[in-house]
C-alpha positions in Angstrom: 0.0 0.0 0.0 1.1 3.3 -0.7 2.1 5.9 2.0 1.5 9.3 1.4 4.2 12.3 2.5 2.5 12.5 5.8 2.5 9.0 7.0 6.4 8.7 5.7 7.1 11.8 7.9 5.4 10.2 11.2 7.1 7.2 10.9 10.6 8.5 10.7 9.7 10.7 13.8 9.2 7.1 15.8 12.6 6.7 17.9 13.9 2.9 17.6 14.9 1.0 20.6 14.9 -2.1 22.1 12.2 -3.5 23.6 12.3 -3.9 27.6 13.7 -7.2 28.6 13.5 -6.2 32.5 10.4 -8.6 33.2 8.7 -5.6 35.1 6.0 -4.3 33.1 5.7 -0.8 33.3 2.2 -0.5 33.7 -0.1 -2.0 35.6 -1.2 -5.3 33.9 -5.2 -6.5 34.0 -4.4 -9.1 36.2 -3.1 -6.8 38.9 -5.6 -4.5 38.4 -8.1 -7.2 39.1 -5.7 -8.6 42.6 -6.0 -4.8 43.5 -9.4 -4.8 43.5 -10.5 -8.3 44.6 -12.1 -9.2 41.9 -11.2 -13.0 41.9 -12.4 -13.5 45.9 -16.0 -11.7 44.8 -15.8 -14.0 41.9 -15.5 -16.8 44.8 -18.1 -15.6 46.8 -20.5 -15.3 44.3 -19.7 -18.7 43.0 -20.1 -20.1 46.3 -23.7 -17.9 47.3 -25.1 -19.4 43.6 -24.3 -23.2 44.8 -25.6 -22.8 48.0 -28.8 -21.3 46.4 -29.0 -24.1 44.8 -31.6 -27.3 45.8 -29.3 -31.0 45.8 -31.0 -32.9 43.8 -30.2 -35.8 46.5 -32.3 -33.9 49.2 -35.2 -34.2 46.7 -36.2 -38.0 47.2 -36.1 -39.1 51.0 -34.8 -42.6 51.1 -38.1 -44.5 51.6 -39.5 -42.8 48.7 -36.1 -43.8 46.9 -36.9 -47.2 48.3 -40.5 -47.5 47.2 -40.2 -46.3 43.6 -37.0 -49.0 43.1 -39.1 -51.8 44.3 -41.8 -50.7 41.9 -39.7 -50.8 39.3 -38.3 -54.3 40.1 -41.9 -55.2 40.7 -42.8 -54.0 37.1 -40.1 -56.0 35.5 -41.3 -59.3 37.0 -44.5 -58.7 36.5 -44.0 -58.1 32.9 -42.1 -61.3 33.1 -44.8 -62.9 34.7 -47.2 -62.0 31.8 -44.5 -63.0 29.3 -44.9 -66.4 30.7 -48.6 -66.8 31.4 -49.1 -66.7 28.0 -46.2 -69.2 26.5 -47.4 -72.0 29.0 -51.2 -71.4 27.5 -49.9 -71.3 24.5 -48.1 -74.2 24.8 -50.9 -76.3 25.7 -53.3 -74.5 23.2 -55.5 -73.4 25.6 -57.5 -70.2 24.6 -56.1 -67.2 26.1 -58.7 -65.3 28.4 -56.7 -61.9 28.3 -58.6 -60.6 31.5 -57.4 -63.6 33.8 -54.0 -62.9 32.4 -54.0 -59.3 33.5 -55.4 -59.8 36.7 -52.8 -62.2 37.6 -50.3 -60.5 36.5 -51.7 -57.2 38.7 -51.7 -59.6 41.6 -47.9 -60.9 41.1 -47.3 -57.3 41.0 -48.5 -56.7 44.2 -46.9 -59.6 46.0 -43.3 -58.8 44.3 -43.7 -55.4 45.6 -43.9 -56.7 49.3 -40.7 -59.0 48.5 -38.6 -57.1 47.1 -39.1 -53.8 49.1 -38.4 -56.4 52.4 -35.9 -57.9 50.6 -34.1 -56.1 48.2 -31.1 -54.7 49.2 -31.2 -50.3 49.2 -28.3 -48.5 50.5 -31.2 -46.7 52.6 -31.6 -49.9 54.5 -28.9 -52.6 55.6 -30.4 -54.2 58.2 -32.6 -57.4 56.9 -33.2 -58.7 60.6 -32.7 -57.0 63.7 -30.6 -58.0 66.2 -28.4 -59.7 63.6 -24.7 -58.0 63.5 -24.5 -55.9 60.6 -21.4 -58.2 59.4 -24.2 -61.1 58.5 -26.9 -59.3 57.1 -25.5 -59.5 53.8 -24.7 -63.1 53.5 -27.9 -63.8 55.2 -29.8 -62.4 52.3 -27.9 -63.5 49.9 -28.4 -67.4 51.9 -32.2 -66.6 51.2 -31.8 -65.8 47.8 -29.8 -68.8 47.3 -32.4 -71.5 48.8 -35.5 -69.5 47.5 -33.1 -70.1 43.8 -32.5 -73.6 44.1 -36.4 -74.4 45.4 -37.7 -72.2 43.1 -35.6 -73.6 40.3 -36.0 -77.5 40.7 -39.7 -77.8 41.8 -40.3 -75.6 38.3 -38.4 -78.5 37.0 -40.1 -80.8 38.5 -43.9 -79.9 38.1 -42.9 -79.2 34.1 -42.6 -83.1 33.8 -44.4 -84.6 36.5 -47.8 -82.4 37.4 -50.4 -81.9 34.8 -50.9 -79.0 32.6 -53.1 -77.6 35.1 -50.9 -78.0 37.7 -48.0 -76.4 35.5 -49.8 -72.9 34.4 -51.0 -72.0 37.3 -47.2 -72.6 38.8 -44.8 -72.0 36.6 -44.7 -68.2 35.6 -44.6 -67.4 39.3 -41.5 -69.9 39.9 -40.4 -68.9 37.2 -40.0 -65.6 38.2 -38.9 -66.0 41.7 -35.8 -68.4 39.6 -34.8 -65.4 37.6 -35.2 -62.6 40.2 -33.1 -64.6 43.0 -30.2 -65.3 40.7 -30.4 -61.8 39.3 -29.6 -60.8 43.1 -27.1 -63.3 44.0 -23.1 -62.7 43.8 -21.7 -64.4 40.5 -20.2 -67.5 42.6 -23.3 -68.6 44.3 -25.4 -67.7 41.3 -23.9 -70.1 39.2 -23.3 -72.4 42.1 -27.4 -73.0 42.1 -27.8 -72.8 38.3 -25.4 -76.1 38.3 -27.2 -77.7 41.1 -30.3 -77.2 39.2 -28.8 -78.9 35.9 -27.6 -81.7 38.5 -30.7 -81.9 39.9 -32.4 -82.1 35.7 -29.8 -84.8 35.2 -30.1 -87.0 37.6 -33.7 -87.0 37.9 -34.3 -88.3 34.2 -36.3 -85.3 33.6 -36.6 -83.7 30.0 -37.3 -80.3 27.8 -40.0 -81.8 26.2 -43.8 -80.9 26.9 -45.2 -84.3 28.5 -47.8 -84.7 26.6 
């Protein structure tokens, strides 16, 4: 770009010199300004005054209504469960599905899981399981009841699908089933699998079979 006279004349009126190598600026610098006027501890202070304004979202839910709203959720999943299999063992005995009879006994597994798993369930709300037990054994207690009520569960289902009649075997088995699945899904892996193989023991050496017996 081209200069004109003036320009040329300013510029050679511009001392040279070297720059400052001192380290001191020699004006004051926006971060002192701002340490001269404490403008970082307001900062603070108002940061701190807006969090404590603010509502925890844990204070929100008290535990028991923490507590109730898991075990309906639990409740819901096995009950849709329940449904799930009310209708494959009808269907597997081609009986006509009466979808009222389904629903109502799926509302009443509902409200029986609800009672089990809010007692038993574990919630970090609630540790104790029986009182007077030291809190050391409360743990493995529950998890000894989920281990039985697994094994029970697991080979009278077993059982009653080859021995009982088809009666016998729709009115039981969605509800076994569904204690089966929910007490393994709270046991610790090595017990778990520890009554998943007793059941297959107990299917093996019992003669018992897959197929419908029929």
């Amino acid at each position: 770009m081209v200069r004109t006279r003036k320009e040329r004349k300013a510029a050679g009126d511009i001392k040279l010199a070297h720059p400052d190598r001192s380290g001191v600026p020699s004006e004051d610098t926006l971060l002192k300004l701002a340490q001269d006027r404490n403008l970082f501890e307001q900062a603070e202070q108002q940061t701190g005054k807006t969090k404590e304004d603010e509502p925890e979202d844990d204070a929100l839910i008290s535990p028991t209504a923490d507590r109730i709203m898991e075990a309906i959720l639990w409740s819901a999943s096995l009950s849709m469960l329940h449904f799930t299999l009310d209708v494959l063992v009808q269907h597997q005995y081609a009986i006509s599905i009466i979808w009222p009879q389904i629903i109502i006994r799926t509302m009443q597994a509902f409200a029986v899981f609800l009672l089990l798993i809010y007692v038993l369930h574990p919630h970090a709300s609630v540790q104790i399981l029986l009182p007077g037990l030291p809190a050391r054994f409360q743990s493995p207690l529950r998890q000894a009841i989920f281990f039985i009520a697994s094994i029970c569960s697991g080979c009278y289902l077993i059982h009653i699908s080859n021995r009982y009649g088809y009666l016998a075997v729709m009115k039981q088995s969605p509800s076994l089933g569904c204690i089966w699945v929910w007490s393994v899904i709270e046991l610790n892996l090595t017990p778990a699998v520890l009554s998943l193989a007793i059941a297959g023991g107990f299917f093996y050496q019992g003669g018992y079979t897959v197929r419908a017996p029929y």
